[in-house]
C-alpha angles and dihedrals in degrees: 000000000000112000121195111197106201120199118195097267091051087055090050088044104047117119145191115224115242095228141009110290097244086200092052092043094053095045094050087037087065085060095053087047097059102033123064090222108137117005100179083065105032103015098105085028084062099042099056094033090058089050090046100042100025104199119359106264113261094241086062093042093054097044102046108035116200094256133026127004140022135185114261101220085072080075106050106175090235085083089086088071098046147309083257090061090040090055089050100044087048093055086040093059114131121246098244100051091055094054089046099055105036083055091065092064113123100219121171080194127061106249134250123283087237092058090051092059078042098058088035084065094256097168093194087062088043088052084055097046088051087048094057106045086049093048089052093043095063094046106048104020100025100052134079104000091307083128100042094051093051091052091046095055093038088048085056090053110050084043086061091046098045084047088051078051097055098048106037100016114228080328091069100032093056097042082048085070093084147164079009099053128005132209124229099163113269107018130058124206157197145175102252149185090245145000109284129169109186123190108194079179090198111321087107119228137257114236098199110191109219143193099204109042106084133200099336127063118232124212124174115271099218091085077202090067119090105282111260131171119196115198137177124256131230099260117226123192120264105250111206123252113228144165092241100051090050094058100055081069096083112114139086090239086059093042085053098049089043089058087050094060101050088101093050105261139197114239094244093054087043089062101050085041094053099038095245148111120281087245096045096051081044093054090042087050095047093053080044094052093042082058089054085233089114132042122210123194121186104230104193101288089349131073118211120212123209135179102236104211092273081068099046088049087058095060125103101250083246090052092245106297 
C-alpha cells in the first residue's frame, strides 16, 4: 500500500504538470515494451517499437527491471522543462547518488561489470547510459504520432482534473483520482508494490498524468526528492486520421465548434457554447473527433471533449477572436 499523508500546506502547494513528463514516459515506456499488459492501448505501439528498437538495450534492461524498483536519478526533475534538460540532469548526476541508488537494486543475478563503473561514478559509462536512453526514446516515443498521441491523452486528462478543481477545490480533485488512488483526508492512497509512507511535510506534491504507466502509480522511493506522484491515465481509442473525414470540416458552424472545445469541453456545454442543438454538437464532435482532430472521453454520464494537438494546430494564434 502507498499512503500520502497531506498537511495543509501540501494541500496549498499540490500541482498538475503542464505536459506529459518525456523522461517518465520513456522510462515507463521500457516496461510496455517489454510486458504484453494492454494490447487495445499499446498493442500497435509495441509492435512497431519492437521493429524500430529491436531489444531493449542492456543498459536500460539492467537498470529498470521489469518489476519493482529503479533507480531515481532516471527521473531528474529537470524533465518538466524538457528531454534536453532531462538528458543533461541525468550526465550531471553526483557520485554518490549513483552509488547509492544502483545499490538498491534488488538483482537475483550479480550485475554487470559496466553498472558497477557506473555506480562507481564512471562518467564514460553515464554518457552511455545517456546515449542509450536517448537513442531508445526517439525510436520508440519520438516517431510516428507516438508523441502526439501521448500529449493528446495527457492534455484530456488534465483538462478533466482542472475541471474536478474548479468545481470541488483539492477535495474534488483528489476524489476525482479514482478507482487508481483514492483520497481519505488526509491521506492519499494506492495499492502498491510495497509498503510505502510517504510525508511530503509541506513541500506539496506533483500529480503528473501519464500514457505509459498502467494500472499502478509510481512515486520516487528516496521520501528527500521533490514529492511526485505518477499516475495512469484513462485510455481512448485512437481515432484515424484521414483525408475524407477532413474535409467534412469545412463550414463556418464546425470551425466554430472546433474553437469551443479548445478548453476541453462536455457535449451538453459545447452546444450552449456553439449556439446549436445537443445532437447536433454531438454529431459536430463525433466528425471532429473521426478527423482526430477531437478526443472524447466518456466521464461517467458525461463525455468530455478535448483539441489533440492536430486541432490546436488548426487555431488562429489569437483562438479565433
Amino acid at each position: 500500500m502507498l499512503r500520502i499523508h497531506l498537511t495543509g500546506d501540501d494541500l496549498a502547494r499540490i500541482r498538475i504538470a503542464e505536459r506529459p513528463d518525456p523522461m517518465w514516459e520513456t522510462i515507463l515506456s521500457s516496461h510496455r515494451l517489454r510486458d504484453r499488459r494492454a494490447p487495445h492501448v499499446y498493442g500497435h505501439w509495441r509492435e512497431q517499437s519492437r521493429r524500430r528498437v529491436g531489444a531493449l538495450p542492456a543498459t536500460l534492461r539492467a537498470l529498470i527491471p521489469l518489476t519493482g524498483y529503479f533507480p531515481d536519478f532516471l527521473n531528474p526533475p529537470e524533465s518538466t522543462h524538457g528531454w534536453d534538460e532531462a538528458i543533461e540532469a541525468l550526465r550531471a548526476t553526483p557520485r554518490r547518488r549513483l552509488g547509492a541508488e544502483i545499490e538498491r537494486l534488488d538483482t537475483k543475478q550479480p550485475l554487470p561489470t559496466w553498472v558497477r563503473s557506473l555506480a562507481g561514478g564512471d562518467r564514460a559509462t553515464l554518457d552511455q547510459l545517456a546515449a542509450d536512453l536517448q537513442r531508445y526514446h526517439h525510436r520508440a516515443i519520438r516517431s510516428d504520432g507516438v508523441w502526439r498521441r501521448v500529449q493528446a491523452e495527457v492534455d484530456a486528462d488534465r483538462a478533466l482534473r482542472v475541471r474536478h478543481l474548479l468545481a470541488g477545490g483539492i477535495d474534488g480533485l483528489l476524489a476525482g483520482l479514482r478507482p487508481v488512488l483514492r483520497w481519505n483526508p488526509p491521506v492519499l492512497e494506492s495499492d502498491y508494490p510495497v509498503e510505502r509512507e510517504v510525508h511530503p511535510a509541506g513541500r506539496g506534491l506533483l500529480l503528473v498524468p501519464s500514457f505509459f504507466c498502467w494500472r499502478l502509480p509510481v512515486t520516487y522511493a528516496d521520501g528527500d526528492l521533490t514529492p511526485v506522484l505518477v499516475y495512469p491515465i484513462e485510455h481512448a481509442e485512437a481515432a484515424p486520421e484521414n483525408a475524407a473525414a477532413l474535409g467534412r470540416l469545412l463550414g463556418t458552424t464546425r470551425a466554430r465548434v472546433l474553437r469551443c472545445i479548445e478548453n476541453g469541453t462536455t457535449t451538453g456545454e459545447l452546444a450552449l457554447r456553439a449556439g446549436v442543438s445537443l445532437a447536433s454538437a454531438s454529431q459536430h464532435a463525433r466528425v471532429l473527433r473521426d478527423a482526430g482532430l477531437v478526443m472524447s472521453m466518456r466521464r461517467g454520464n458525461e463525455v468530455l471533449h478535448t483539441l489533440t494537438p492536430h486541432g490546436l494546430g488548426l487555431l488562429p494564434a489569437d483562438g479565433g477572436h
